[in-house]
C-alpha positions as CSV (number, residue, x, y, z in Angstrom):
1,X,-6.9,7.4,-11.3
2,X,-4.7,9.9,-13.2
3,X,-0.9,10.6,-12.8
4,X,2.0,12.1,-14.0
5,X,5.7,10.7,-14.1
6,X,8.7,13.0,-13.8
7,X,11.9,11.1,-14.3
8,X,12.0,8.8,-11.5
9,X,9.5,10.0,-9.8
10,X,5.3,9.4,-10.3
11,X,2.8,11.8,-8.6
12,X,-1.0,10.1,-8.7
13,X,-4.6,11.0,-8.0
14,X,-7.0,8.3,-6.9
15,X,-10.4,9.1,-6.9
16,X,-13.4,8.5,-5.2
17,X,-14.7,4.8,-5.0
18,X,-11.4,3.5,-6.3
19,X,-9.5,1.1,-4.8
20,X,-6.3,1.9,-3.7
21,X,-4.1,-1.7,-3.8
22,X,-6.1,-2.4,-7.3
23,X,-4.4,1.2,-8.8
24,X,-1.5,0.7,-7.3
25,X,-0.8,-2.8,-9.3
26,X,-2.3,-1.1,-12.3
27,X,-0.4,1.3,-12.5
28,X,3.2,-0.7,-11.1
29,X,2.4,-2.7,-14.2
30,X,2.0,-0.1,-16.8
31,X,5.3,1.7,-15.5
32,X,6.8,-1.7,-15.3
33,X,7.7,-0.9,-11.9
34,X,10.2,-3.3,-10.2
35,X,10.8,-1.7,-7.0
36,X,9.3,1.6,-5.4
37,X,9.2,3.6,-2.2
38,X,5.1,4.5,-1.8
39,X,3.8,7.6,0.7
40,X,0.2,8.8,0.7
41,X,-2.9,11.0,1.9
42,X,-6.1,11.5,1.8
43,X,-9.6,10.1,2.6
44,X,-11.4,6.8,2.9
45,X,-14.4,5.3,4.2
46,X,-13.7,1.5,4.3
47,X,-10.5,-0.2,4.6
48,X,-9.3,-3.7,5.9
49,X,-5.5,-3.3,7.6
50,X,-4.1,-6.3,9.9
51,X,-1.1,-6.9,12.0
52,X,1.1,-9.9,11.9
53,X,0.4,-12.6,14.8
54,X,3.8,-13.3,14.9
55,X,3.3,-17.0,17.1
56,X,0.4,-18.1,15.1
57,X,2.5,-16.8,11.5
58,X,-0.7,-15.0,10.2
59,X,-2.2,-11.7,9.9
60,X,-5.3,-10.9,11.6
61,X,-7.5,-8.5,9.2
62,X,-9.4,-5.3,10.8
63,X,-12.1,-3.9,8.9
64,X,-13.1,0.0,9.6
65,X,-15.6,1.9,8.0
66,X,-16.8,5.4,8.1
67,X,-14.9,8.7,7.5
68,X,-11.1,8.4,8.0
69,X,-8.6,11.0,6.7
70,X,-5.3,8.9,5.4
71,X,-2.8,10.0,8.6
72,X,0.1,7.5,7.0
73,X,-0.2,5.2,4.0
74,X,3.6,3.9,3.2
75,X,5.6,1.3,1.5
76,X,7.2,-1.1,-1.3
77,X,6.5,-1.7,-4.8
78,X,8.5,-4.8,-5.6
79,X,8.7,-8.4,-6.4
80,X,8.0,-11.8,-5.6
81,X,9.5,-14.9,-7.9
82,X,9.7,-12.3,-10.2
83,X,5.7,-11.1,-10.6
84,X,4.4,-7.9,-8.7
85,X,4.4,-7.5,-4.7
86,X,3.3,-4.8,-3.1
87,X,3.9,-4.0,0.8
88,X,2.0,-1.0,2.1
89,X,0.7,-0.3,5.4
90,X,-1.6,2.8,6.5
91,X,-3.0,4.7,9.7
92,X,-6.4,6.6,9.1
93,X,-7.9,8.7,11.8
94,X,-11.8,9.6,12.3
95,X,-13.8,12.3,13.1
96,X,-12.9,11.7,17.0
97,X,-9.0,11.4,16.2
98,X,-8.8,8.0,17.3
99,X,-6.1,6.2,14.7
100,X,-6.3,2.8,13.2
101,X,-4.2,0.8,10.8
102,X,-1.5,-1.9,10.0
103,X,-0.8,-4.1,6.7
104,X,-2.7,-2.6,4.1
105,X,-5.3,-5.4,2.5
106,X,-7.7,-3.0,1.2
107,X,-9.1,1.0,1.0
108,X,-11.3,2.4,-0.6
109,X,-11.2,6.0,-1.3
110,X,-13.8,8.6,-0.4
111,X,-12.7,11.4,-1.4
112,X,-9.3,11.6,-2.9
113,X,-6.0,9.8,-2.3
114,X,-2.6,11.7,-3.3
115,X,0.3,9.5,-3.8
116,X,4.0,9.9,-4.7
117,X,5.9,6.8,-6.1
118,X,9.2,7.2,-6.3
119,X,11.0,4.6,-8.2
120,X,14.5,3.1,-7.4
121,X,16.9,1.7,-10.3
122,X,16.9,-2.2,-9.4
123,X,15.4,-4.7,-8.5
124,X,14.7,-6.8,-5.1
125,X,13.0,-9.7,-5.3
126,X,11.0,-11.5,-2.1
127,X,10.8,-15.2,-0.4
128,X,8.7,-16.7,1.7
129,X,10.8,-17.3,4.9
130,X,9.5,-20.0,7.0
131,X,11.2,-19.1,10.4
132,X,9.2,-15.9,10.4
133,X,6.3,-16.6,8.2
134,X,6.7,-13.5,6.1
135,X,7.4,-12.5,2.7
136,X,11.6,-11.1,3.0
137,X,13.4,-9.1,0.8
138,X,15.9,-11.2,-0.7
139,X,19.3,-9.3,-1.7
């Protein structure tokens, strides 16, 4: 991974056979990021993404793997009890067109993932909420 900041803003490069949640953290940490809008593109060939069974209160993980072009990858940097949380959910699309995603667990990249980070002054942290199951801002 290489990047660039630019005030408030950070444009990144993640490359090939890097993991895109694990650079992420790394690099929330180094910037001492406390709370970020994420958008990216780009390619992967393996990536876990779930979607939240809301009446059971856990997410059910969906593991791909082949060539996908990044269609969507968006989110939060922020906080949880103070430590780093990160939210991000992304759609990829294979050679056919046919679109998968949801909660971001993990992706690898194949090619190259192009990111833009743009950090907000402030800080929300998260709770657990036991109604929904879910980890809620918390104002």
């Amino acid at each position: 991974m290489d990047y660039r900041r630019f005030g408030n803003m950070i444009i990144a490069r993640i490359d090939k056979g890097e993991e895109i949640l694990t650079q992420v953290k790394e690099l929330a940490l180094k910037e001492e990021i406390k709370l970020a809008s994420v958008q990216a593109l780009g390619a992967v060939n393996r990536f876990t993404a779930g979607v939240f069974l809301i009446d059971e209160k856990h997410y059910q993980a969906n593991e791909f793997e082949g060539n996908f072009e990044i269609v969507s990858l968006t989110g939060t940097i922020n906080t949880m009890q103070d430590e780093f949380y990160c939210h991000l959910h992304m759609s990829a699309g294979n050679e056919r067109g046919e679109v998968f995603g949801g909660h971001l667990n993990q992706a690898f990249v194949s090619a190259t993932c192009e990111m833009v980070i743009q950090i907000v002054e402030g800080k929300v942290d998260r709770r657990f909420d036991k109604e929904t199951g879910l980890n809620l801002f918390e104002f």
